[in-house]
BADOLUM-605353 format. One record per residue (C-alpha): residue in three letters; x, y, z. Coordinates in nm, 3 decimals, decimal comma, padded with zeros to 5 digits. Each point is the difference from the previous one (the first is absolute). Layout:
N
ala  X  Y  Z
...
END
This chain:
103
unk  21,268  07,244  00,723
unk  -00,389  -00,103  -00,106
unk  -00,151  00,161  -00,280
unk  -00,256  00,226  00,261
unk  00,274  00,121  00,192
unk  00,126  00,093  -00,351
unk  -00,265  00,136  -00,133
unk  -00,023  00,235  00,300
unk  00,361  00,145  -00,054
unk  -00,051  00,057  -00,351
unk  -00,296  00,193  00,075
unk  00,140  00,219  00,228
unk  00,292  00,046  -00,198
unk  -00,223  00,099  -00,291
unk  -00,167  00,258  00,208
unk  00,369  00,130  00,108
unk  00,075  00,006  -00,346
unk  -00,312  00,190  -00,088
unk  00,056  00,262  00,272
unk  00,418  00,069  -00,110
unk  -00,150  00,013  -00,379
unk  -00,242  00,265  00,110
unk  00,313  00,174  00,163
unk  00,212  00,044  -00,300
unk  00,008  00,355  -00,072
unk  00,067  -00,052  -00,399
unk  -00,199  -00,228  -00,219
unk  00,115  -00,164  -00,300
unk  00,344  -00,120  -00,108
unk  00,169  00,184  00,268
unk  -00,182  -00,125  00,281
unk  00,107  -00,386  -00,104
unk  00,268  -00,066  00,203
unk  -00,115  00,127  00,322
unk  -00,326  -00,210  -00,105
unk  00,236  -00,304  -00,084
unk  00,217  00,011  00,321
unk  -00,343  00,056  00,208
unk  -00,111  -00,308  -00,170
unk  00,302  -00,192  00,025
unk  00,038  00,066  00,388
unk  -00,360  -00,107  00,057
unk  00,000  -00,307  -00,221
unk  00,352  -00,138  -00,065
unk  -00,039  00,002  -00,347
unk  -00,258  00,173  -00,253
unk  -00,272  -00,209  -00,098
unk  -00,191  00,037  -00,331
unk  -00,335  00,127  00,212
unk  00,149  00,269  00,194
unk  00,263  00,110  -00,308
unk  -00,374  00,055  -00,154
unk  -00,131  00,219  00,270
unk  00,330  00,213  00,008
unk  -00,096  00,005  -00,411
unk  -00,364  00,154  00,096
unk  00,110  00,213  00,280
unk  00,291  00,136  -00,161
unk  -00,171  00,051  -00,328
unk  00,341  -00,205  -00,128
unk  -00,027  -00,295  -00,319
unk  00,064  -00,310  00,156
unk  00,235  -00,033  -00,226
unk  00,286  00,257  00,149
unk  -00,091  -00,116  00,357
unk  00,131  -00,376  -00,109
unk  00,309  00,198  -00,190
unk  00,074  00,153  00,339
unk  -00,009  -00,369  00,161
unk  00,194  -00,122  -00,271
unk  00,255  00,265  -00,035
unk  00,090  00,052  00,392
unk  00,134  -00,325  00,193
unk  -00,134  00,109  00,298
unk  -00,349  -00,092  -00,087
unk  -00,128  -00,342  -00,088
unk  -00,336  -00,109  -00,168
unk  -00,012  -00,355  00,158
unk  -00,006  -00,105  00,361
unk  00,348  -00,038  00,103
unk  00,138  -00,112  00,324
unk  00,098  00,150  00,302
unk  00,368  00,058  -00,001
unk  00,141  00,063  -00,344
unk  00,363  -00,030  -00,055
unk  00,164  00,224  -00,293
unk  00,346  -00,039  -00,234
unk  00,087  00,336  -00,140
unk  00,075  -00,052  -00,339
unk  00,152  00,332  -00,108
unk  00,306  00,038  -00,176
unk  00,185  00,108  00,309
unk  -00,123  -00,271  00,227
unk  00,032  -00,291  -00,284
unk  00,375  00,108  00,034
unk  00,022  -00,063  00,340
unk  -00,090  -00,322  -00,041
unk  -00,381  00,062  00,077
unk  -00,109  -00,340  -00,187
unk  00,279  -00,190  00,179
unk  -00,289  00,046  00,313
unk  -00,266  -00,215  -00,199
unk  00,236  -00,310  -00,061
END
């Protein structure tokens, strides 16, 4: 995909993202997630620019919107690709013989 075409999706992404941040009913730390997911569905991944706008929208420190990304799997703060593949690691699983999958 060239960079213009690019461009162009991000754009109208942003102002997607713009219009579901207006829509969140409650501002602040409990309108994160619903911010993050919103982002994450748009995006793929949240980058450092729009993790910022959720911080001035939501009136959140950027700080607990990357603890959010960090703490939840679900989210990722770097382009990642299109089909992720995942090895629960959990007790249970690991007993199954979860990790005998990655060998």
């Amino acid at each position: 995909m060239n960079m213009m075409c690019e461009d162009k999706i991000i754009s109208s992404n942003n102002k997607e993202l713009m219009d579901g941040l207006s829509a969140i009913e409650d501002y602040g730390r409990s309108g994160l997630l619903p911010a993050l997911h919103l982002a994450h569905n748009l995006f793929g991944w949240v980058s450092e620019e729009v993790a910022r706008l959720i911080s001035d929208v939501l009136r959140v420190p950027i700080a607990d919107i990357y603890g959010v990304i960090e703490f939840y799997s679900m989210f990722y703060s770097e382009r990642v690709g299109k089909n992720i593949i995942r090895v629960c690691g959990d007790p249970a699983c690991s007993m199954a013989g979860s990790y005998n999958i990655l060998e």
